[in-house]
Structures are given as C-alpha cells and as structure tokens.
ROTINU-314657 format. One record per residue (C-alpha): residue in three letters; x, y, z. Coordinates in Angstrom, 2 decimals. Each point is the difference from the previous one (the first is absolute). Layout:
<kolmars>
aa,east,north,up
ala,X,Y,Z
...
</kolmars>
This chain:
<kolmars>
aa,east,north,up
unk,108.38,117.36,67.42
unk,1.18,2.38,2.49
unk,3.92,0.57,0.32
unk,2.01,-0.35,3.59
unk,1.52,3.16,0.83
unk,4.06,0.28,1.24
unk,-0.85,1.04,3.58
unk,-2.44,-3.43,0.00
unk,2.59,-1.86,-1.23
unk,2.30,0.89,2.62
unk,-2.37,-0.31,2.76
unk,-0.69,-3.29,-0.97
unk,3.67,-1.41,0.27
unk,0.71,1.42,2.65
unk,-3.22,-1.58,1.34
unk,1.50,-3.92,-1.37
unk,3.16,1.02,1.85
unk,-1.28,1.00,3.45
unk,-1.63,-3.36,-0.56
unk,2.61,-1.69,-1.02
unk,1.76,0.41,3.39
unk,-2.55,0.88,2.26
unk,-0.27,-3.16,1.52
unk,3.66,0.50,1.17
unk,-0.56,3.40,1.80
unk,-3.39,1.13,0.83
unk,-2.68,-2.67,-0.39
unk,-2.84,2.58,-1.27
unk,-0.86,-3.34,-2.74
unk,0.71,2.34,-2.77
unk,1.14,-3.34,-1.84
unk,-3.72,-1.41,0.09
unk,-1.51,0.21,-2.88
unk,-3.22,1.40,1.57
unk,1.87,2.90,1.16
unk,1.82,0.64,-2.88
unk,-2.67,-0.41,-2.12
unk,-1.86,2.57,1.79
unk,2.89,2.59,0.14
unk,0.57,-0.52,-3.73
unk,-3.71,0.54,-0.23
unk,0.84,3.58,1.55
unk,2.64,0.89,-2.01
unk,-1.61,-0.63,-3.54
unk,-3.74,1.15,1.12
unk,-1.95,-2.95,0.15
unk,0.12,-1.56,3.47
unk,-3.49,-2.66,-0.80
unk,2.96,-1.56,-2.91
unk,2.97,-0.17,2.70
unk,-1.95,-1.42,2.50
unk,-2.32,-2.60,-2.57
unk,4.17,-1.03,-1.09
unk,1.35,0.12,2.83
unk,-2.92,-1.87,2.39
unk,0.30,-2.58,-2.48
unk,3.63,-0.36,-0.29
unk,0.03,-0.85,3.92
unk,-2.30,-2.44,-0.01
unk,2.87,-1.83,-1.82
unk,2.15,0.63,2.79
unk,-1.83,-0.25,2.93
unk,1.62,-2.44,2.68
unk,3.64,-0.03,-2.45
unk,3.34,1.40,1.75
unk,3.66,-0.35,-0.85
unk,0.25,-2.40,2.48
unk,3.92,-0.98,-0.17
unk,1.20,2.58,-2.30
unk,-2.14,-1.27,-2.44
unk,-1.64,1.72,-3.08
unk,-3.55,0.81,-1.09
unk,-1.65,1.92,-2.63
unk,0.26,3.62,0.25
unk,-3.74,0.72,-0.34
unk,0.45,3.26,1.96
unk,2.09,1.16,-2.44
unk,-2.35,-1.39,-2.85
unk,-2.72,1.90,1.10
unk,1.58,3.41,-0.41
unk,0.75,-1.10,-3.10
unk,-3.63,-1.78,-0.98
unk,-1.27,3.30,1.16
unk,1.75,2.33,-1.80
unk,-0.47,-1.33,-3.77
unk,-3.57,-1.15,1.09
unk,-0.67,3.49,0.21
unk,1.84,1.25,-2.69
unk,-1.54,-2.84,-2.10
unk,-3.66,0.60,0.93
unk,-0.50,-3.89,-0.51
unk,-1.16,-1.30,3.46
unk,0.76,-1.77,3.11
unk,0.50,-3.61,-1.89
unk,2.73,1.68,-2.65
unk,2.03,2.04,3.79
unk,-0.12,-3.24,1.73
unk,1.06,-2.11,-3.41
unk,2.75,2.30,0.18
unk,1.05,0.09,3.55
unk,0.71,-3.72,0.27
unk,2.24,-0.55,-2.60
unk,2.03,2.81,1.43
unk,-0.36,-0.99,3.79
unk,1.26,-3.23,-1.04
unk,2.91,1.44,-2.33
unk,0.88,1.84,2.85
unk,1.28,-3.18,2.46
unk,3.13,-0.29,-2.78
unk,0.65,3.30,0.85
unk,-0.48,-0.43,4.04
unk,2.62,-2.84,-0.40
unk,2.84,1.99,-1.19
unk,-0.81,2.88,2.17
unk,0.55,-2.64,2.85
unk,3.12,-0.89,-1.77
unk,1.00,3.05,-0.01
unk,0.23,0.10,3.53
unk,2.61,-2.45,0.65
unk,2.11,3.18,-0.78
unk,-1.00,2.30,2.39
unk,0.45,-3.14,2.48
unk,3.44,-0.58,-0.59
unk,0.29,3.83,0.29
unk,-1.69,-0.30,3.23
unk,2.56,-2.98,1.18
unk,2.90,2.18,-0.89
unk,-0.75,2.55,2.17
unk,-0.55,-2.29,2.80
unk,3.25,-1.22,-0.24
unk,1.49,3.56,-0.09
unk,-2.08,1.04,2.55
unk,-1.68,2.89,-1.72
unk,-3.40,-0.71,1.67
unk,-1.39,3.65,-0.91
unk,0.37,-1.10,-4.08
unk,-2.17,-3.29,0.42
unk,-3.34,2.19,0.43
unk,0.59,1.92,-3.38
unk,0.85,-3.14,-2.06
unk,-3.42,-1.43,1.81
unk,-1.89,3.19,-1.54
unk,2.09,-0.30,-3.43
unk,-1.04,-4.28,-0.29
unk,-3.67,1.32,-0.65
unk,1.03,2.01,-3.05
unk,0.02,-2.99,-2.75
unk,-3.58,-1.13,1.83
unk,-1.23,3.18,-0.78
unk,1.60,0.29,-3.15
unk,-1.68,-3.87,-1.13
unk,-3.24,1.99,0.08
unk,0.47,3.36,-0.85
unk,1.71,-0.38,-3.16
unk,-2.49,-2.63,-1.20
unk,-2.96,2.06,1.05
unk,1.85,3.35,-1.86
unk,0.88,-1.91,-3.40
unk,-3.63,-0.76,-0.15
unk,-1.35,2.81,1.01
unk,1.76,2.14,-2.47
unk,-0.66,-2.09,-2.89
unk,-3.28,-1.24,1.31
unk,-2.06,2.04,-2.69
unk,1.99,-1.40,-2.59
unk,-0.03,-3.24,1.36
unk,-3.83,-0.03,0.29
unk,-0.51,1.40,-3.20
unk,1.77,-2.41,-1.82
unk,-1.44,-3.19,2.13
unk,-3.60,1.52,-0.69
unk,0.57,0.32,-3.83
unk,2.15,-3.15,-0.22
unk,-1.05,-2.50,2.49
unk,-2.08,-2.76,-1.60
unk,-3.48,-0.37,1.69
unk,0.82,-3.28,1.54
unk,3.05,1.57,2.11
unk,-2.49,2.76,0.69
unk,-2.87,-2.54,1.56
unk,2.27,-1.45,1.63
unk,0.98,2.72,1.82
unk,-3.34,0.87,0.48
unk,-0.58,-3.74,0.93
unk,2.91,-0.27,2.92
unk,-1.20,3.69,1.52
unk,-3.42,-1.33,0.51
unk,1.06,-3.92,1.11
unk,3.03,1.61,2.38
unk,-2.85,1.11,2.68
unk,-1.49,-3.37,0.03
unk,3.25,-1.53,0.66
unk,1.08,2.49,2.69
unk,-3.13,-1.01,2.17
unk,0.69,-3.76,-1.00
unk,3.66,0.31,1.75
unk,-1.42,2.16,3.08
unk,-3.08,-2.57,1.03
unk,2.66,-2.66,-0.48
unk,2.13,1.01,2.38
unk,-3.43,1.37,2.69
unk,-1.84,-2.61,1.89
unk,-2.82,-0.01,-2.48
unk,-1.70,-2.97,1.54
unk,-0.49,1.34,3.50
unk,-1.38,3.56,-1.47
unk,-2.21,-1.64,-3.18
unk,-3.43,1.79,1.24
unk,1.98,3.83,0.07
unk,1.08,-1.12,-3.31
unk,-2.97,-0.88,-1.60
unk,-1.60,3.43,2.08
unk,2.29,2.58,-2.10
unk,-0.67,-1.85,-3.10
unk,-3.43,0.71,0.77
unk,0.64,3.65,0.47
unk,1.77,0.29,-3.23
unk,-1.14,-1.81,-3.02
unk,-3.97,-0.01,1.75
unk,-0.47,2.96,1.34
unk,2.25,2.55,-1.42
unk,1.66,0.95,2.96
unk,3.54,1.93,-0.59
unk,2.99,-0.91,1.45
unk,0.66,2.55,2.94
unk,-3.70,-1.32,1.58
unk,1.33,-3.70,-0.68
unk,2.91,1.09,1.87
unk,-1.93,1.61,2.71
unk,-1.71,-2.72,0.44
unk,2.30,-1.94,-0.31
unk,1.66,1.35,3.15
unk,-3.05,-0.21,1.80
unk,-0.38,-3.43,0.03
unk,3.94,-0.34,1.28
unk,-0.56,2.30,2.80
unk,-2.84,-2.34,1.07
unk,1.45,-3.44,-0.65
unk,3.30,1.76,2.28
unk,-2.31,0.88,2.35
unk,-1.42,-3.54,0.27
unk,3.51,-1.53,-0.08
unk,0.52,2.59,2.86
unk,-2.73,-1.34,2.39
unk,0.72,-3.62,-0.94
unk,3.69,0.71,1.20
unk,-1.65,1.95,3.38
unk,-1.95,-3.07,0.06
unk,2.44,-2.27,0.01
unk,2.47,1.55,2.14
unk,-2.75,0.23,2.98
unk,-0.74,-3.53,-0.46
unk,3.98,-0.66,0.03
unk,-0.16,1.98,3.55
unk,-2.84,-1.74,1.05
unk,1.12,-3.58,-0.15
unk,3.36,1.01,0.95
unk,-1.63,1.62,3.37
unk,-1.87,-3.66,0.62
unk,2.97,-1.34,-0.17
unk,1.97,1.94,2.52
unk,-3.05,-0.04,1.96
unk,0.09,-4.24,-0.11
unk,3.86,-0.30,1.11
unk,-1.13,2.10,2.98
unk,-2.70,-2.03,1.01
unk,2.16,-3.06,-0.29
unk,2.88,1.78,1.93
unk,-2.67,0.41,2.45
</kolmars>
C-alpha cells in the first residue's frame, strides 16, 4: 500500500473546492465527476484509475441537474476521493467506485447546509441594499461560496489524511461480505448508468446503431475511441441526410407555394 503524500493531499482539496463552487463562477465542469476523476488521476499518478472512477461515476449523472435548488449526489467530489484510496489501496476499480458512492451520496447532507448557510450571506446582502452600500454586496456574493467550498474540502481533507488508516483498518476488519459487496455495486453501477442514459435517449428510433456498437465491442474487440469514431461517423451522415431532407423539403415548400401565386394570377387574369 502506497502512502498519499501532504502536497497530494492538499492538491486534492483544493481540487473538491474549486469544484465545489465552480459551477457558480467559471463553468470549466470541474464538479463532473469525469473531470475530477481525471485531475485526481493527475495528482496521485495514475490517470487510467481517475478516469475508469470517474467515467463511471458520470454515467450516474448523466442528464441530472439541480434543477430548482435542488440536491444531488456529489459524485464529483466522490471520485477524488474513490481515486485517491483506490490508489493508495491497490485493490481495483470495483473497491474506488464502492467507495465513491457512499461518499457522493453522504455528501448531499452536506450540500444542504452549505445552502443553508447561505440564507446568511442573503440577509447580509439585503442589509446593504437597504443602506445603500452597493459596493459591499459583490464581496458578500464572493464570501456565500466559502461554506460550499468548505462542504467539500473538509470532507475530502479528513479522509484524505486518515485515508491510510482508514483503509487499513477496513481491509483487515471488513468482513468479506461488506467487501463483495463493494466489489458487487462497483461492477453493477456501470450497468445501471447506461440503463438511466438509454432511458432517457430515443432508443427505439436508433435500435440498428445500437445493436452496431454492441457489435464492435463484445464481437469484435473494438476499443472504445474507434467505437466513438465511429460512432461520430455515422451522426455526421444521418445529419447530413436530415440536412438534404430539410433542403428537400423547403424547395418543395417554395415550389407549391410558387403554383400557388402563379394560380391567383391566372384567375386575376
């Protein structure tokens, strides 16, 4: 088991904070778990682990938003985490990922009262309004982020400092069954990521692409960047079809439209 050095232990919080609030500033979608599993990746030397965690932790997510203030697992911040004692722990992608969701969803709790939390930067906010210090609304703006940041940062430190220990003692303590089913959740999670994503895809009208890149994978052997390649081929061509059946249509549209002026004038005549 290798250990998780102070300045990687840093990086990585600050990483789960930048996430935490970039959604409110920048937009870069350091708060993805795909991202952030990648960047963790980085950080402790293994990138194939943070993106494996991290690829599969957004599957979970795809086509989920906070639609309405509302709150949804943290799997961004998960992954650093699932990363970082997967690593250390030298026990796999199943045992990162079985560790990742328990924490991504431990982590909404947290989101909550960071939300709470801003009700008192609002009020802040309202009673400089009604002095009419304008100039002191943008720092209590930038100062409202601070417990958001803090909801993942500390979490993300605590473990991270006493992840060795932690993983130590789970590894010599943890009966098998908790162990398999770790194991058992990492290797289901993927299967219901995809489940969630063709649910929400018109399946139906694309069946035959489909059944085509299941072909390419579990047939012939193809890896996943020429699935995706080709993958993109075939929506270049079906948008170039949809393309000429528009062009199509809209020179029919002129067309009848033209008989029809063309029939008024004859009449008129």
């Amino acid at each position: 088991m290798s250990e998780i050095s102070t300045v990687q232990i840093i990086l990585l919080t600050i990483l789960a904070m930048l996430g935490g609030i970039d959604p409110y500033i920048s937009g870069l979608q350091l708060s993805k778990p795909a991202i952030a599993g990648f960047l963790a990746g980085i950080i402790m030397g293994d990138i194939q682990t943070g993106l494996l965690v991290g690829a599969t932790l957004q599957l979970m997510v795809l086509g989920v938003g906070t639609f309405g203030g509302a709150s949804i697992p943290d799997f961004g911040t998960g992954a650093i985490i699932g990363t970082a004692l997967g690593v250390v722990s030298n026990k796999g992608l199943e045992f990162a990922i079985g560790i990742s969701v328990p924490v991504g969803l431990l982590l909404v709790q947290l989101d909550i009262l960071a939300r709470f939390c801003g009700i008192y930067f609002l009020h802040r906010a309202d009673k400089y309004v009604e002095q009419g210090e304008f100039h002191k609304i943008n720092r209590v703006a930038w100062l409202s982020l601070l417990p958001i940041a803090l909801s993942r940062g500390i979490p993300v430190g605590i473990s991270l400092i006493f992840g060795n220990a932690v993983v130590k003692t789970i590894l010599t303590y943890a009966p098998d069954w908790l162990m398999g089913g770790l194991k058992l959740a990492g290797a289901v999670l993927p299967v219901v990521g995809i489940a969630i994503l063709l649910r929400y895809l018109p399946v139906k009208k694309f069946v035959p692409y489909l059944i085509i890149g299941y072909l390419l994978a579990a047939y012939l052997q193809v890896p996943m960047m020429g699935i995706a390649l080709f993958g993109l081929a075939l929506a270049i061509i079906y948008y170039k079809k949809l393309q000429e059946k528009r062009q199509i249509q809209e020179k029919l549209q002129n067309s009848v439209a033209v008989a029809v002026e063309g029939e008024i004038d004859d009449d008129e005549i």
